[in-house]
KELOSE-608629 format. One record per residue (C-alpha): residue in three letters; z, x, y. Coordinates in steps of 0.05 Angstrom, whole numbers, padded with zeros to 5 digits, always signed. Each point is the difference from the previous one (the first is absolute). Layout:
# KELOSE-608629
ALAZXY ...
# end
This chain:
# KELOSE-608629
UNK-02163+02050+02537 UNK+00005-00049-00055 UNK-00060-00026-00041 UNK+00034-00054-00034 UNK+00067-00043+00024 UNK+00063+00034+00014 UNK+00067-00021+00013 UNK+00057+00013+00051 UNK+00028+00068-00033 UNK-00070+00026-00015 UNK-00019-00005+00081 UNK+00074+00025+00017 UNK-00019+00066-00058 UNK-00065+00012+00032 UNK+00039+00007+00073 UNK+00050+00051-00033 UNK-00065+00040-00030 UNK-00025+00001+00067 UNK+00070+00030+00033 UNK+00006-00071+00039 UNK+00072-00018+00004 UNK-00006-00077-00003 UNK+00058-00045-00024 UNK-00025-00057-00049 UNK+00023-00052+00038 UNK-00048+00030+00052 UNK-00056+00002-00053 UNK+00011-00079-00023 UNK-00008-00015+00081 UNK-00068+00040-00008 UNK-00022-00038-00050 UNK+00026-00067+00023 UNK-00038+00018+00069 UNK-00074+00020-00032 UNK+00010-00061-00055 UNK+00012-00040+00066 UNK-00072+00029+00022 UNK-00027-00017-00059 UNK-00018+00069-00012 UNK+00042-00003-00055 UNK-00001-00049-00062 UNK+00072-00011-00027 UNK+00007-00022-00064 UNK+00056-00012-00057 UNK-00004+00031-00067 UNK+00060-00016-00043 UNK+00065+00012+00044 UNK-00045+00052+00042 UNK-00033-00009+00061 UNK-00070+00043+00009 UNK-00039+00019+00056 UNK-00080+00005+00002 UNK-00042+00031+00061 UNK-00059-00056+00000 UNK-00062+00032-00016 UNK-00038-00001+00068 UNK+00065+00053+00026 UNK+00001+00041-00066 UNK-00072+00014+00011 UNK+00015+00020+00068 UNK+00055+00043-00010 UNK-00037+00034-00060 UNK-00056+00008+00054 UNK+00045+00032+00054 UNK+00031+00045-00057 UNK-00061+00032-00019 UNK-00020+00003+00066 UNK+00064+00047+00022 UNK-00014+00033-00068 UNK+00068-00017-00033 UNK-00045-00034-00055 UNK-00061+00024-00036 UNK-00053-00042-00041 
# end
């Protein structure tokens, strides 16, 4: 999971590390869909775009992963 913003390749490299075999163009739709949800803030840095999980879901995936133990602290 990310702790700051990320963009497009970053979420696409973090697929690969997990042995998911997504296409990028399936990762953009992704990201389109949960920014759509507002789950997502979208914003434009330079010529980039980044992605940011809004607080309220970060602290409830963090939750979840310590919960399942795949995070400690």
């Amino acid at each position: 999971m990310f702790r700051g913003s990320f963009d497009l390749a970053s979420a696409a490299g973090l697929l690969a590390q997990h042995e998911v075999p997504v296409e990028t163009g399936v990762v953009f739709a992704g990201l389109l869909g949960l920014t759509s949800k507002s789950m997502l803030a979208q914003e434009q840095v330079g010529d980039m775009i980044r992605y940011r999980l809004h607080e309220t879901f970060q602290a409830y995936a963090l939750h979840k992963l310590r919960e399942c133990g795949e995070l400690s602290g």
